[in-house]
C-alpha positions, 0 to 999 in steps of 0.5 A: 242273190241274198246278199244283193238283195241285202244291198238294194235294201240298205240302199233303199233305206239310205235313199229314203232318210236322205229324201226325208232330210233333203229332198222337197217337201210336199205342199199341205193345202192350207184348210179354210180358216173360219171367221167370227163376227169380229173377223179374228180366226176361229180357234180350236173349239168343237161343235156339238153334233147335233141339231141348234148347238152353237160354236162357243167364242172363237180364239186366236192364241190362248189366254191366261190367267192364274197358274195353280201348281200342283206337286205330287211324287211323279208330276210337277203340274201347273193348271191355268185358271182359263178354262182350268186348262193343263198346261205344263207338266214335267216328269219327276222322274225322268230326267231331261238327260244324264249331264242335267238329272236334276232337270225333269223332262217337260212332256207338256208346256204352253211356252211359245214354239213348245205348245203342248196343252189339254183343254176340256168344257162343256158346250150347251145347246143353248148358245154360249152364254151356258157354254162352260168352255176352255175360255171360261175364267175359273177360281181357285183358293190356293196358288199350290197344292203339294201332295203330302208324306202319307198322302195317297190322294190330292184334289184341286178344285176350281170354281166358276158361278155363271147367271141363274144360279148355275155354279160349276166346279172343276177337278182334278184328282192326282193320285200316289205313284200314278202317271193317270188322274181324273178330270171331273165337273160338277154341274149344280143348277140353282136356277129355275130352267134345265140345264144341258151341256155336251163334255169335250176334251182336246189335245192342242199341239205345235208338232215338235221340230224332227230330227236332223242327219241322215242316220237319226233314229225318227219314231212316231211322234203324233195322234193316235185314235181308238174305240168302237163304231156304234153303228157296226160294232167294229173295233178300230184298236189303233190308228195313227193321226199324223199331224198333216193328216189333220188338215188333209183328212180330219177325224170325223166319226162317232165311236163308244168308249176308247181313248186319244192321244198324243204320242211321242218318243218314250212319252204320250198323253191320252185322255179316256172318256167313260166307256160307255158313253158315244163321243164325236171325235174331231180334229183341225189345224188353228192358226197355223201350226197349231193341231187340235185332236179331240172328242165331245160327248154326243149325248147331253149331260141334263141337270134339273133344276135344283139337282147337280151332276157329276162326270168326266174323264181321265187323263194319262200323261207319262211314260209309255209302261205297258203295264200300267197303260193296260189297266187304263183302256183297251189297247191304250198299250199299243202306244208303245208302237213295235211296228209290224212285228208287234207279235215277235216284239212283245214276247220279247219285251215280256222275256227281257222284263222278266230276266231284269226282274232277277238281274237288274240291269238291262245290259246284262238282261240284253245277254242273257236274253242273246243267249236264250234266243241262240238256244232256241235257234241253236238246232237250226243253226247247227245245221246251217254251220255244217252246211258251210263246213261242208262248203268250205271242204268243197272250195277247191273242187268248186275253183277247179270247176270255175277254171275248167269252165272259165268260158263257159257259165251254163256249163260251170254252173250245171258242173257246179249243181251236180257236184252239190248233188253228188256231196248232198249240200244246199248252198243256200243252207248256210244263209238259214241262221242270218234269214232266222234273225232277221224279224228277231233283230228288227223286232227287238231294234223296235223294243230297245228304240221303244221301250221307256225301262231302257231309256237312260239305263246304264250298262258298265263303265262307258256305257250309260244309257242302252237307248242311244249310240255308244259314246266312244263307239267301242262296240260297234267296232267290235261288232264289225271285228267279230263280223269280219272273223266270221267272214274269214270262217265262211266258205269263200266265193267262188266269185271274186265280185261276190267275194269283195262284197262279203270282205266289206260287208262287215265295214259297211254294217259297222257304219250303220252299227255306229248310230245304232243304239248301244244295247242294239249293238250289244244283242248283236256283238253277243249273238256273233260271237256266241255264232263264231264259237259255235261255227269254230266247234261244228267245222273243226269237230267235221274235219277232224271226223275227215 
């Protein structure tokens, strides 16, 4: 029953993938497109949420203007002096792939097809003529920047002067060894009049193209949101926003604090807003496939006449390290997604981190760590073994039965159970150590497919990067050697039906094995083979006591 369950599953799973691939995609209601005066298509800008707050000038496409370029010891940025938007950054250290590791990975770009950017500014309840948004023009004093041997700190400013005296100046400060900068705006009123203005950040994305092939590995690449509702106090710690559900069912609510983000395999950016402060979160698809995820402060930052002010927020955009991700807001963590068995998943990722501290390599923390978990679950499956030793010592008393009651099931199976009885043997007893694994194995598929420290990370000779499938497919095929000598040491079917299946049980799960991940494959060809030594001791040590 267990091993067709196991089938209908793999089944269902293949099923799935090939509807995902192949099958027909569902429509998306395409949402109403807002018109200016001029009849071009309203672009993503935020309104205000309160009462007389005008929409600032709508856009189709974005502008450009000049590009600062900003290079410290883990971001190569440019800054575009329209809006002061983010509109490139590549990962310093992160190559693109192990041909091209001079080549850093690009997590964000405004290139044509590769839309990934972050715009941020200042909408007034006064109209647009002192809205200071991502259409205004900044200026800069320099075209580079580049952070310095002994800099620990690299600050960029753009200047905007606007009518009756108000002058803004826009910041960025970068600092050694962090993926998180600030993004601040200095607000100085010159003129005679109070001014107000609400603080918006946004995510603009053009959703990346998917993965092709039935057995490619797919990981969430979208929106996420989190924080507090004022009103109730409840915390919503994580909640995906998938790109569709932008235009079917847009973000639209207030919450305290926490963050936004959009996330991908490996790499996210987030912006974090002061945690203190009530923000309108919102989201709406522009032009056509372009997908905006952002935020805009409820209340209003005043600005007396005469006086300045300064606020803003910070911006995270990197890789997905957990620890640093912790510092920065609660639950921003959780961006490094283990699914459903998150609980499993982190203390396994906290026990491989360690062993790696001490090894230094991730391969070799792979075994050991296959190891500690067969210790663990090294009383359980001593006694599952002894189940099927005892199994296989009652083989030929079980065929016996089979040919006596060949004509008769009830009576074969009634036969069968009293014998299990009489010799006190659970037959489901041998099933125990496979059962045991099975939320281990997934959560730990989830920390190896998730877990940015093993992306690229080699292990020896062929083997050069643990997060993808082995190159030459050698351990794979030794996962299904190993899978078929434990085959040959459990207890046969009585059945010829069920005994074909386990026979070719080992061939199927290395096909799936061959597209796995190789220090997935790895956790698995150490645990089976450290299972067939302990299986050989237990049912050679019970035949000699016989």
């Amino acid at each position: 029953m267990i091993l067709w369950m196991a089938l209908a599953f793999v089944l269902m799973l293949i099923w799935q993938s090939w509807q995902k691939e192949y099958g027909p995609k569902p429509e998306v209601a395409s949402p109403s497109v807002q018109q200016s005066e001029g009849g071009e298509p309203a672009a993503a800008v935020p309104k205000v949420p309160s009462a007389g707050v005008s929409e600032v000038e709508p856009r189709d496409a974005l502008e450009s203007g000049r590009r600062i370029r900003v290079h410290t010891d883990l971001l190569d940025v440019e800054i575009d002096t329209v809006g002061g938007d983010l509109r490139q950054v590549d990962l310093i250290a992160y190559p693109v792939s192990i041909e091209q590791p001079d080549t850093p990975l690009r997590l964000m770009s405004d290139a044509e097809g590769r839309l990934f950017v972050l715009q941020s500014g200042l909408l007034s309840a006064e109209g647009k003529a002192k809205a200071i948004d991502h259409h205004v023009r900044f200026t800069a004093e320099r075209d580079e920047y580049r952070m310095k041997e002994g800099q620990d700190r690299l600050v960029v400013r753009l200047d905007w002067n606007g009518d009756q005296g108000l002058h803004v100046t826009k910041i960025y400060i970068f600092r050694r060894g962090s993926y998180a900068f600030d993004v601040r705006y200095k607000v100085e009123n010159g003129g005679k009049d109070v001014w107000k203005g609400h603080l918006y950040q946004q995510l603009q994305r053009i959703p990346p193209p998917e993965k092709r092939g039935m057995f490619a590995m797919r990981t969430y690449t979208g929106g996420v949101i989190s924080g507090v509702d004022p009103a109730s106090g409840e915390e919503l710690r994580y909640q995906k926003i998938r790109f569709e559900d932008m235009v079917e069912s847009p973000v639209n609510r207030d919450m305290k604090g926490g963050w936004e983000a959009m996330i991908q395999h490996y790499f996210l950016v987030a912006t974090i807003p002061n945690q203190e402060e009530i923000n309108h979160f919102y989201s709406k698809r522009v032009a056509d496939s372009r997908y905006v995820l952002g935020m805009v402060e409820k209340s209003p930052r005043v600005v007396e006449p005469g006086g300045q002010e300064e606020f803003g927020f910070t911006v995270y955009a990197g890789p997905k390290l957990k620890d640093d991700l912790e510092v920065l807001a609660p639950h921003l963590e959780l961006t490094v997604d283990y699914g459903y068995l998150t609980i499993i998943a982190n203390p396994i990722f906290w026990l491989l981190h360690k062993i790696h501290y001490l090894i230094g390599n991730w391969g070799w923390s792979i075994i050991i760590l296959t190891i500690l978990i067969k210790l663990a679950f090294f009383p359980l499956s001593a006694a599952s073994y002894r189940s099927m030793a005892n199994m296989r010592k009652l083989a030929p008393r079980l065929k016996s039965i089979k040919e006596r009651y060949a004509d008769d099931k009830e009576a074969y199976q009634r036969a069968m159970m009293d014998l299990y009885k009489k010799e006190k043997i659970n037959p489901l007893g041998g099933c125990l150590p496979i059962l045991i694994q099975i939320p281990v194995f997934i959560a730990l598929y989830w920390v190896l497919l998730e877990s940015v420290e093993l992306r690229q990370a080699p292990w020896i000779g062929w083997i050069k990067d643990l997060s993808i499938r082995d190159p030459y497919f050698v351990l794979p095929l030794i996962m299904g050697a190993s899978m078929f000598a434990q085959y040959k040491l459990n207890p046969q079917p009585p059945d010829p039906l069920q005994a074909k299946i386990m026979m070719y049980m080992p061939i199927v799960f290395t096909v799936f094995f061959l597209f796995f991940p190789a220090g997935l494959v790895l956790y698995w060809v150490v645990n089976n083979v450290l299972s067939i030594a302990q299986q050989w001791y237990i049912t050679h040590k019970m035949e000699a006591s016989t």
